[in-house]
ROSE-110396 format. One line per 4 residues: number of its first residue (from 1); their letters; for each residue z, y, x of N, C-alpha, C. Coordinates in steps of 0.001 Angstrom, whole numbers, padded with zeros to 6 digits. Each point is the difference from the previous one (the first is absolute). Layout:
N
NUM = A = Z Y X Z Y X Z Y X  ...;
This chain:
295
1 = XXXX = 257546 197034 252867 -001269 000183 000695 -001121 -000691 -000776  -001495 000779 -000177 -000813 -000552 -000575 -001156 -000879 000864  -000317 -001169 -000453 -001213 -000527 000781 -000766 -000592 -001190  -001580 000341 000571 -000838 -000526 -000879 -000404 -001434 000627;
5 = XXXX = -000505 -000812 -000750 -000167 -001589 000642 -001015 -000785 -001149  -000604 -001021 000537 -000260 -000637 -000874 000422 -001071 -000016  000174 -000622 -001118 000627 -001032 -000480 -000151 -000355 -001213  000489 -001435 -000219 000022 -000397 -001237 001227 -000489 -000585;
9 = XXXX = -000435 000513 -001284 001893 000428 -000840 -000778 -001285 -001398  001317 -000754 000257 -000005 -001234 -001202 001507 000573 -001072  -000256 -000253 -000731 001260 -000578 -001552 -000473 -001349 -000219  001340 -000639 000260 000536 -001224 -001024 000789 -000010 -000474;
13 = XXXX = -000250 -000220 -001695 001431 -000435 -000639 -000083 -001253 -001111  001049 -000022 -000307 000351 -001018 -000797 -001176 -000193 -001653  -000773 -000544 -000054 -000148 000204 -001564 000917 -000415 -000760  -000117 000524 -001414 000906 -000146 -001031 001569 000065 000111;
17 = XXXX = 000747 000544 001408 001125 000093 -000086 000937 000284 -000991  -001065 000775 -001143 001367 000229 -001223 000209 -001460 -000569  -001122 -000411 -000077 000366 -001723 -000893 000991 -000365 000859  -000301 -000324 001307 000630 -001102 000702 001369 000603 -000369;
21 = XXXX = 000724 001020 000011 001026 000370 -000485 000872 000068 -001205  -000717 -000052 -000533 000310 -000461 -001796 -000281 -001756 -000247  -000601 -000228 000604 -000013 -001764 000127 001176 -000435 000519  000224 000494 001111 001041 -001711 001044 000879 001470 -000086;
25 = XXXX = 000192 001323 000009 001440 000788 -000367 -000059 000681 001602  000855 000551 000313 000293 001426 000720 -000222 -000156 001596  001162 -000933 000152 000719 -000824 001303 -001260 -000941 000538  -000541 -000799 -000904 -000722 -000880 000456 -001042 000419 000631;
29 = XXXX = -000750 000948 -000932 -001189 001042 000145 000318 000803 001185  001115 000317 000572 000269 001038 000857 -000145 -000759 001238  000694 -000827 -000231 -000169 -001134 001383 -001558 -000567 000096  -000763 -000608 -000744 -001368 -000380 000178 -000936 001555 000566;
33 = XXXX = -000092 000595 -000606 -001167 001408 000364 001001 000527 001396  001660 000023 000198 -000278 000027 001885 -000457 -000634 000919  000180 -001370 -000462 -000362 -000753 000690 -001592 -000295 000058  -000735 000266 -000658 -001235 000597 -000139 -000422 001255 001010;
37 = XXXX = 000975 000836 -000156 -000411 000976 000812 000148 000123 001548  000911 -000742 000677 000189 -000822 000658 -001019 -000769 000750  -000356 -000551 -000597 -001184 -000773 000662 -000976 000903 -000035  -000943 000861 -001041 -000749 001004 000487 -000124 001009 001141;
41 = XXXX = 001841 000057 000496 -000001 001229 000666 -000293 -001118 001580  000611 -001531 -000099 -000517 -000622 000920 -001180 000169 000587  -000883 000044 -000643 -001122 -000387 -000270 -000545 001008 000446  000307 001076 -000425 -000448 001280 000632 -000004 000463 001424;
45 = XXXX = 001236 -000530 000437 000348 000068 001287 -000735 -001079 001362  -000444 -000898 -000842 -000942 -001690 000403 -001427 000487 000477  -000484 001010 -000677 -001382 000698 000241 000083 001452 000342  000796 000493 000755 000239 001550 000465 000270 000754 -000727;
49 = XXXX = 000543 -000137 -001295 -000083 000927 -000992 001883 000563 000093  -000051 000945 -000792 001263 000658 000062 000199 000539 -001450  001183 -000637 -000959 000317 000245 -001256 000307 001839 000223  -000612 000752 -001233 000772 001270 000287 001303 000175 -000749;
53 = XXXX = -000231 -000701 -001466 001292 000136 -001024 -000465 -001310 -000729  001237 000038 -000480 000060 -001171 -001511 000346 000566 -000968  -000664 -000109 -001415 -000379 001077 -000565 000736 -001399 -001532  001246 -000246 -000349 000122 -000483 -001001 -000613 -001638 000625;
57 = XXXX = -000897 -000374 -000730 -000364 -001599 000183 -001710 000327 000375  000487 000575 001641 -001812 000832 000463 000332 000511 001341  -000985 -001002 000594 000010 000631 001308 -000525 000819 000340  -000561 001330 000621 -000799 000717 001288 000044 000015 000679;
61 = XXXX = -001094 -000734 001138 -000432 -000097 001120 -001122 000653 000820  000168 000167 001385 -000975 000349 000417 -000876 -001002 001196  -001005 -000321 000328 -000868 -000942 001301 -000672 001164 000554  -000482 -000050 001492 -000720 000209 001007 -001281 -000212 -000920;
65 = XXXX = -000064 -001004 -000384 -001765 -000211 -000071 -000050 -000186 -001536  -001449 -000395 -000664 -000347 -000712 -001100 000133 -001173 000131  -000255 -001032 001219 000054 -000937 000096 001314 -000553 000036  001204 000626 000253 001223 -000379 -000010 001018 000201 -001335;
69 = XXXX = -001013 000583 -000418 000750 000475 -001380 -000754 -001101 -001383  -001135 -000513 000480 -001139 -000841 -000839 001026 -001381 000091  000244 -000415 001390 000138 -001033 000529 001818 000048 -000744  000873 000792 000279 001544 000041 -000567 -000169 -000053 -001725;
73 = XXXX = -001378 000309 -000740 000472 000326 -001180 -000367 -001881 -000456  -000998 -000636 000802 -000015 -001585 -000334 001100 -000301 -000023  000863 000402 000894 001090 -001053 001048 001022 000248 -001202  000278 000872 -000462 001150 000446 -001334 -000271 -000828 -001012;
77 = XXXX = -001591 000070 -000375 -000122 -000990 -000844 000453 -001120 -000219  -000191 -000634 000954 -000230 -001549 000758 001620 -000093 -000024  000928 000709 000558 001219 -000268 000171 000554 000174 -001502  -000045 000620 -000520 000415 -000253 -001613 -000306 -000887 -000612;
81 = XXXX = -000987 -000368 000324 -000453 -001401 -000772 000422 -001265 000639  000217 000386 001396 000579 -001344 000803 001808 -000021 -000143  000300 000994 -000643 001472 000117 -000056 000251 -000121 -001534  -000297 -000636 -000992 -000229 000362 -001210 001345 -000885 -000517;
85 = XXXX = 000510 -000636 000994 000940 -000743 -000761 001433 000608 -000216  000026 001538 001001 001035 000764 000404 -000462 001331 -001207  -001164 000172 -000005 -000503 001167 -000895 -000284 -000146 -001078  000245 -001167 -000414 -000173 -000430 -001501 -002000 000170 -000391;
89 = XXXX = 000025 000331 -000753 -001425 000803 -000534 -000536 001321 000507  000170 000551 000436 000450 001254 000618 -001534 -000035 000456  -000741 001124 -000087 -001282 000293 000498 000373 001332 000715  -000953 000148 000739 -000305 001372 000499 -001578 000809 000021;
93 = XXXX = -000094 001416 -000080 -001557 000281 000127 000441 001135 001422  -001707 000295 000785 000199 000550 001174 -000881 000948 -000388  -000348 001205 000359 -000859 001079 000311 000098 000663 000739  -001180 000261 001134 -000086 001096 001301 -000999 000263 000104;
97 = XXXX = 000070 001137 001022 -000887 001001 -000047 -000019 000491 001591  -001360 -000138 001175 000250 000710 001333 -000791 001084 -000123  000773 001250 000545 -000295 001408 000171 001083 000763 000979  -000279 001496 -000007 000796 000582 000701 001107 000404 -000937;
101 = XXXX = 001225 000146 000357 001440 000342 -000429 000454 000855 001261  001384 000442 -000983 000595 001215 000723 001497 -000738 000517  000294 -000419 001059 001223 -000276 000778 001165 001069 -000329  000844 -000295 -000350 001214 001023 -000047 001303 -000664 -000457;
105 = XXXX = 000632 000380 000826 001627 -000818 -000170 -000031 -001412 -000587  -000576 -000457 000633 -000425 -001468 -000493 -000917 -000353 -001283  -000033 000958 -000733 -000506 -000291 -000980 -002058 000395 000324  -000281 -000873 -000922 -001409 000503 -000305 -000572 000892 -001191;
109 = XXXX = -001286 000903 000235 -000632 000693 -001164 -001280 000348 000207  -000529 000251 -001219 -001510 000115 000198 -000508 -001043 -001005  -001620 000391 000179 -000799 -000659 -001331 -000303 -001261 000119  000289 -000674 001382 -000071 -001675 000349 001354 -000038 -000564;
113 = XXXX = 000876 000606 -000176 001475 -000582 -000675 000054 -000498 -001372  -000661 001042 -000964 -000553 000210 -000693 -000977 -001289 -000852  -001062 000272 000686 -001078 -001196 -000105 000704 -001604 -000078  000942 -000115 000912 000530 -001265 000390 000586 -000574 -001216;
117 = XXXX = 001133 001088 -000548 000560 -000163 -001556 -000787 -000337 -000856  -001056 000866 -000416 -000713 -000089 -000894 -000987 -002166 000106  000010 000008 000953 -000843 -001418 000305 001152 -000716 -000256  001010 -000072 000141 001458 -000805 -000264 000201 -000259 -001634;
121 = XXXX = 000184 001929 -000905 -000143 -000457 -000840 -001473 -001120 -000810  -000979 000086 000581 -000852 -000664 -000126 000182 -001408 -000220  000728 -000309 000684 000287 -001548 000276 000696 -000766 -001539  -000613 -000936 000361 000923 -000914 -001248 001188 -000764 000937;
125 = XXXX = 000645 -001150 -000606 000876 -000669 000813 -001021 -001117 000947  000647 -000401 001388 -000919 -000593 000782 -001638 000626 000513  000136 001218 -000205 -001369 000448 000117 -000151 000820 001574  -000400 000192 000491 -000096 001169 001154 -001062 000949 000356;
129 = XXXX = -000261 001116 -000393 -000669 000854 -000328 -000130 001333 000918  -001355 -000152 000504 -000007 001568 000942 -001526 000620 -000568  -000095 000776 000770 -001214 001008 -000202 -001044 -000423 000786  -001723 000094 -000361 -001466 000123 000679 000509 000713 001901;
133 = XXXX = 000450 000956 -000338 000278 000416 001236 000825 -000863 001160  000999 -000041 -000750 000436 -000990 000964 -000442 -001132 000459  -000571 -001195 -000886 -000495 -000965 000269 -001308 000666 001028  -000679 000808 -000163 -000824 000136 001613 000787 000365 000953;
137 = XXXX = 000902 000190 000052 001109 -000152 001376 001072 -000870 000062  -000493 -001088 -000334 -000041 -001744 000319 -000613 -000536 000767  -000003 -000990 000800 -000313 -000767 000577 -001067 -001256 -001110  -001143 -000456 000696 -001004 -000426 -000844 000520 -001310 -000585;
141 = XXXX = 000600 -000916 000484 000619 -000799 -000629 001036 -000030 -000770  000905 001156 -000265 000980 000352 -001062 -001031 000679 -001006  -000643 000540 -000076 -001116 000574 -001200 -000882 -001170 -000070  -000038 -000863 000390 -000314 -001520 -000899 000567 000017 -001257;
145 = XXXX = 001697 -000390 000399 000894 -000579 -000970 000271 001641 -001136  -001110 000740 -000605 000271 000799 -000725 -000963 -000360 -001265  000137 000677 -001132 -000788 000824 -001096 -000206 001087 -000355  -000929 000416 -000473 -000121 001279 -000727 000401 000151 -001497;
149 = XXXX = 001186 000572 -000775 000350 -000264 -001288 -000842 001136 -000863  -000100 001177 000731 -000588 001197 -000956 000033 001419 001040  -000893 000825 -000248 -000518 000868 000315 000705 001340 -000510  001194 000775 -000397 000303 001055 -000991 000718 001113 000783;
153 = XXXX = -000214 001050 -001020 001275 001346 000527 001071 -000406 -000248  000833 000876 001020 001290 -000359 000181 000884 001620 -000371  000683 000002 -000636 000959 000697 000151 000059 001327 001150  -000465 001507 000324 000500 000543 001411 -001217 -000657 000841;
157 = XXXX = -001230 -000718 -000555 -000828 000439 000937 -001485 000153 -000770  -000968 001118 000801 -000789 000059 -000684 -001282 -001088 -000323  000270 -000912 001352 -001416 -000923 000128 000647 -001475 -000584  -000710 -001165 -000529 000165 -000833 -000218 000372 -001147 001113;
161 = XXXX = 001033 -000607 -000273 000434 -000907 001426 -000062 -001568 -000431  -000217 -000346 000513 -000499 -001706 000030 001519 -000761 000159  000017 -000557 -001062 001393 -001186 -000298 -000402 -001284 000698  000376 -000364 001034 000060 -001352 000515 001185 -000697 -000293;
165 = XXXX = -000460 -001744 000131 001415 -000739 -000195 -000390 -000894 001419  001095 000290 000465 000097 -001324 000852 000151 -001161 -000260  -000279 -001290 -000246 000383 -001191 -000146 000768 -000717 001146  000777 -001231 -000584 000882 -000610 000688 000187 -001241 -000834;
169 = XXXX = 000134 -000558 000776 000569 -001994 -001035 -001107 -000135 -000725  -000866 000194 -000048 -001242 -000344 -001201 -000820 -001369 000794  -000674 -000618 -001339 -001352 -000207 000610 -000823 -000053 -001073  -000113 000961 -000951 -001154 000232 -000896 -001618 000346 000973;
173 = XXXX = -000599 000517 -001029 -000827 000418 000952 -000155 001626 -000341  -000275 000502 000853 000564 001629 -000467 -001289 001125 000648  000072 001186 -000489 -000915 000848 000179 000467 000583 001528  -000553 -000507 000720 000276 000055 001732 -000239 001630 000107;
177 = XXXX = 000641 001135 001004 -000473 000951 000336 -000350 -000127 001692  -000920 000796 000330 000029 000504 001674 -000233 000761 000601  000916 001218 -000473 -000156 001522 000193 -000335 000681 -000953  -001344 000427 -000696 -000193 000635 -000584 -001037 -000930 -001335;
181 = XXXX = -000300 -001014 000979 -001611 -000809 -001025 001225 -000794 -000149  -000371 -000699 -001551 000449 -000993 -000861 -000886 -001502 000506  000593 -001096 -000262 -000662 -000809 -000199 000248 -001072 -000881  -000477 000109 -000842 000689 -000883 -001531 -000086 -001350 000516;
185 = XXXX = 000691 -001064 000346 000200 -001335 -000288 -000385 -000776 -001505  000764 000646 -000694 000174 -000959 -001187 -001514 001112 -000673  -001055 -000585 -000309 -000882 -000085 -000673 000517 001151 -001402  -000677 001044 000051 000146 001135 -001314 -000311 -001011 -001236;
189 = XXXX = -000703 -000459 -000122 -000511 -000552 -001034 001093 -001404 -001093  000940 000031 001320 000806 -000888 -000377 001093 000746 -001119  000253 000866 000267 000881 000893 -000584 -000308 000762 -001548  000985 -000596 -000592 -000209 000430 -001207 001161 000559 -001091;
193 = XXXX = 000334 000524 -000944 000847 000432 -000947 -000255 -000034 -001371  001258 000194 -000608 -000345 -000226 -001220 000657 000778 -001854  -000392 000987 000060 001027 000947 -000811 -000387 -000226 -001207  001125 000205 -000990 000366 -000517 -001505 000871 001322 -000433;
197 = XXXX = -000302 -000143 -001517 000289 001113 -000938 -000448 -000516 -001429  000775 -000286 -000486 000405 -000179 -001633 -001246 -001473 -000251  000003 -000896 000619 -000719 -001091 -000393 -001148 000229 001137  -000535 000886 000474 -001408 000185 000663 000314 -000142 001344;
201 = XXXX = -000908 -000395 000909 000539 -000260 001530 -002051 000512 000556  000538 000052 001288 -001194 000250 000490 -000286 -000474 001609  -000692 -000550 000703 000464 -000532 001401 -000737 001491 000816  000789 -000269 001325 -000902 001265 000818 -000137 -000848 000911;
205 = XXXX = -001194 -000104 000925 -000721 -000363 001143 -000857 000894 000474  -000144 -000478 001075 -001569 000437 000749 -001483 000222 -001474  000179 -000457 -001198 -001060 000240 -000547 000385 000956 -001207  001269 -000165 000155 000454 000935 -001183 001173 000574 000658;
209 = XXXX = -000257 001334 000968 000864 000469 000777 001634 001130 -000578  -000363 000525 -001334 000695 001071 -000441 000216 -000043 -001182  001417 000044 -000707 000038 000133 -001619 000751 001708 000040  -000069 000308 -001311 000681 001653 -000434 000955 -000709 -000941;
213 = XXXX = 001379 000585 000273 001096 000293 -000887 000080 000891 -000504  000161 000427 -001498 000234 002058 000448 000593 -000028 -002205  000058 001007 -000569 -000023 000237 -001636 -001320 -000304 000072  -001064 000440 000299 -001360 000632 -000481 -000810 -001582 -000240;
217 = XXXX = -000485 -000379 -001226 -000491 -001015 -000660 -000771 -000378 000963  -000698 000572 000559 -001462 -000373 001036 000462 -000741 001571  001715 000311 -000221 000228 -001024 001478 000187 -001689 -000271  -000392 -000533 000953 000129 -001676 -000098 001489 -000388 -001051;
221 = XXXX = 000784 001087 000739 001361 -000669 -001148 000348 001755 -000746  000300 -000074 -000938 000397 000874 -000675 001034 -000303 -000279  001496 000870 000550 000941 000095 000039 000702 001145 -001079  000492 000367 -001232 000082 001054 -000941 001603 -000338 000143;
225 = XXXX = 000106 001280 000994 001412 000590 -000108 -000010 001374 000672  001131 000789 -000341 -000070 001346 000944 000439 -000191 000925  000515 -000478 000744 000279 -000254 001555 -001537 -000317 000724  -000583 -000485 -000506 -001472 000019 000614 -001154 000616 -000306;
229 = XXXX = -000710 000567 001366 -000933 000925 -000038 -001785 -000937 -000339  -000703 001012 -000256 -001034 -000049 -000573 -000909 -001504 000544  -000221 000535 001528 -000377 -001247 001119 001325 000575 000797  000938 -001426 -000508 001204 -000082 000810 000081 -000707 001418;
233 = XXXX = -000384 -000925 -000006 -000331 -000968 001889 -001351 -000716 -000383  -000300 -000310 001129 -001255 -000857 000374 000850 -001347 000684  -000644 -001224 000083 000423 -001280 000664 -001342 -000480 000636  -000126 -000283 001209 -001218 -000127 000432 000214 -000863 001177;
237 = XXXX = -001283 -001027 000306 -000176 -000694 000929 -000573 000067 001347  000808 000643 001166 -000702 000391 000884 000749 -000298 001530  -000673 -000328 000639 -000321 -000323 001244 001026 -001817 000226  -000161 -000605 -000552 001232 -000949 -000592 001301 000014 -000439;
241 = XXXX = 000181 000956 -000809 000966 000636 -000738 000531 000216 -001375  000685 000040 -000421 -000216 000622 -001949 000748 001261 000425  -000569 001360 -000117 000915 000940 000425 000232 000658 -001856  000912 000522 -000660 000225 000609 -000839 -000316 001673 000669;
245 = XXXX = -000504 000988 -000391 000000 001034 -000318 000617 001066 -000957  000962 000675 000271 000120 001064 -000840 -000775 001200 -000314  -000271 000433 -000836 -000351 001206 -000322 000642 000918 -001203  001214 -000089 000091 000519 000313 -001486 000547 001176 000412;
249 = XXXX = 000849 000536 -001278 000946 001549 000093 001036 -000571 000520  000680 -001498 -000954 001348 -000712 000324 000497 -000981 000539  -001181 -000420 000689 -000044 -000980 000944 000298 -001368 -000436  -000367 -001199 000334 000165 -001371 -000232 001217 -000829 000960;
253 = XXXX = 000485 -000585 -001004 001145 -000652 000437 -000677 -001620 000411  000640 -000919 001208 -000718 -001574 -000583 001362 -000638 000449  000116 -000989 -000623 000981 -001002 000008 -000597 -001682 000226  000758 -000154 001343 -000547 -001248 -000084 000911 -001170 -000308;
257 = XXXX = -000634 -001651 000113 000599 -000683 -000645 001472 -000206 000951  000133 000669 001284 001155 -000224 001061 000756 001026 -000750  -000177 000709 -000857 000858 001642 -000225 -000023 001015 000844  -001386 -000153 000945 000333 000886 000932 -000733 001257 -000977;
261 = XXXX = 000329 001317 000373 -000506 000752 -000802 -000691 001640 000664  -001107 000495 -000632 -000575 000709 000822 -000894 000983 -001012  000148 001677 000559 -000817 000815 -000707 -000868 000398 000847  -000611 000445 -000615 -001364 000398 000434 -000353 001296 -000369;
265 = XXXX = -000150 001276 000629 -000847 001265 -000746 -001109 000722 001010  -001027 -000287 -000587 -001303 000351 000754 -000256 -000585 001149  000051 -001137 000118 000794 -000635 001151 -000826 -001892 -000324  -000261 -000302 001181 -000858 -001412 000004 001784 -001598 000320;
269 = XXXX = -000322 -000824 -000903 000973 -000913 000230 -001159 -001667 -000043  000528 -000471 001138 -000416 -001065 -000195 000804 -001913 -001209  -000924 -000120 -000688 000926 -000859 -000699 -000052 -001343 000565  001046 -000350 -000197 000329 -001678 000245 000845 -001003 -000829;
273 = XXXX = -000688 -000937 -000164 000847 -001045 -000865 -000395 000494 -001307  001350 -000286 -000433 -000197 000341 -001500 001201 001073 -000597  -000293 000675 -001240 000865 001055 -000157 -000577 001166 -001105  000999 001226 -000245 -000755 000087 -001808 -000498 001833 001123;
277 = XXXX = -001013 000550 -000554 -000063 001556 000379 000931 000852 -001213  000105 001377 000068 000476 000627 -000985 -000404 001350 -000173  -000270 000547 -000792 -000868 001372 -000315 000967 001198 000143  000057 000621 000757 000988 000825 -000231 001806 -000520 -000152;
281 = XXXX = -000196 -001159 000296 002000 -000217 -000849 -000317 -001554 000494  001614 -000082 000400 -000060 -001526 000654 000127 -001311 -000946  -000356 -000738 -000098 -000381 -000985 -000777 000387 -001279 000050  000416 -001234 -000918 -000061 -001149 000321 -001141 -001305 -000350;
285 = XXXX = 000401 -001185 000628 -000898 -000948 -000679 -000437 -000146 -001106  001444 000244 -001203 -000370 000042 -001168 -000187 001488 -001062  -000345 000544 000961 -000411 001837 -000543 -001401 000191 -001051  000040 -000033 -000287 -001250 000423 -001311 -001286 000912 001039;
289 = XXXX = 000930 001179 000596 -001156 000551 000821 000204 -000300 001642  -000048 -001580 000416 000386 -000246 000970 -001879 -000835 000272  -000406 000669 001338 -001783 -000626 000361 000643 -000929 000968  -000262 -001628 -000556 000192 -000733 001521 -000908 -000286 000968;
293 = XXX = 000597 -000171 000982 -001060 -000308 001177 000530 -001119 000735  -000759 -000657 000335 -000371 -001574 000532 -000885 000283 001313  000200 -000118 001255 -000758 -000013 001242 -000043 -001244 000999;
């Protein structure tokens, strides 16, 4: 039988499960990520939610509300990190999404199913990640504890959807959201970066908002390889941010100094820390055509 409903559909899973498996070996790994999963599906059940499957080292769930699904994806957090002595290192990332879905034999479908994944893969480890939409069907004091990371198309839809992060355990000071208006805390002006290429570096701020990567002599860095296009990305300083830009045929790879690793094609990435970009082809620290970046 079919029912339409709304709801909100979360994924959690394990980051890096292949390491953790090739690190501590088969048995060990098998036992830590259930027992991981385990407590998620707790957890799920703690705030009204109802696991649909376990998907490998990945939960799917569904909540009644945004607010129950906002409020369970802290609580996962929080419990992994409060259990860390049983989970070793073990991180997790969350992504959801509230919309209407299609009820059927227990399972769920539809483009909130959909959406939810896509914000999951989004996630780094420890991160928890939903959509603009959803966060206005929050409650005003859970869209406190959020950010806005970036603005982009997604995959299967035509309009651009707003990447929020929820925060949890912090006390930086962070780009507060509340609904739809931003309200920057930490001072734009504070924020700055710093990209390098063959001896030359250049800072970006509020006064010097944008450098060009690309072959073509006339960009800030001139990059001469065929993997990179003419004006290959832009790096620019905006709204307290360093967002990298693509604009290439082959898209930009960046590597940061964690190894976390990430492409980019036509497509906005925000940078952090420190870590090398790559023109077309993935790159290391010590790469000849490797642009670093410092944020």
């Amino acid at each position: 039988m079919r029912e339409n409903h709304q709801l909100a559909i979360m994924f959690a899973d394990i980051a890096g499960s292949t390491k953790l498996y090739e690190t501590i070996g088969n048995e060990k790994a098998r036992e830590v990520t259930s027992r991981c999963i385990a407590y998620l599906s707790e957890v799920t059940a703690e705030f009204k939610g109802r696991v649909v499957k376990t998907i490998g080292d990945e939960v799917m769930c569904t909540f009644p509300s945004a607010d129950d699904a906002a409020r369970a994806a802290v609580r996962m957090q929080e419990t992994v990190s409060e259990n860390s002595s049983q989970l070793g290192s073990l991180h997790i990332r969350v992504g959801f999404h509230f919309g209407e879905v299609i009820l059927e034999n227990g399972d769920v479908f539809g483009d909130a199913v959909n959406l939810a994944a896509r914000m999951a893969a989004q996630a780094k480890g420890d991160q928890i990640i939903t959509t603009g939409e959803t966060l206005d069907a929050m409650s005003p004091y859970l869209r406190f504890g959020s950010r806005e990371l970036i603005t982009t198309t997604v995959k299967g839809k035509s309009t651009p959807i707003q990447i929020i992060e929820l925060t949890w355990g912090e006390e930086e000071e962070l780009t507060v959201m509340g609904g739809r208006e931003a309200v920057t805390v930490l001072a734009p002006n504070t924020v700055s970066g710093m990209i390098s290429f063959h001896g030359k570096s250049v800072e970006i701020n509020e006064n010097n908002p944008s450098v060009t990567i690309g072959r073509d002599k006339n960009n800030t860095f001139s990059v001469l390889d065929s993997m990179s296009s003419r004006v290959h990305a832009k790096v620019e300083c905006r709204r307290g941010k360093i967002v990298l830009v693509d604009q290439s045929t082959n898209g930009t790879f960046v590597v940061t100094a964690q190894k976390e690793r990430a492409f980019v094609h036509r497509d906005e990435y925000v940078l952090q820390g420190r870590g090398v970009i790559g023109l077309g082809r993935e790159v290391n620290s010590s790469d000849p055509l490797a642009v670093h970046f410092s944020c």
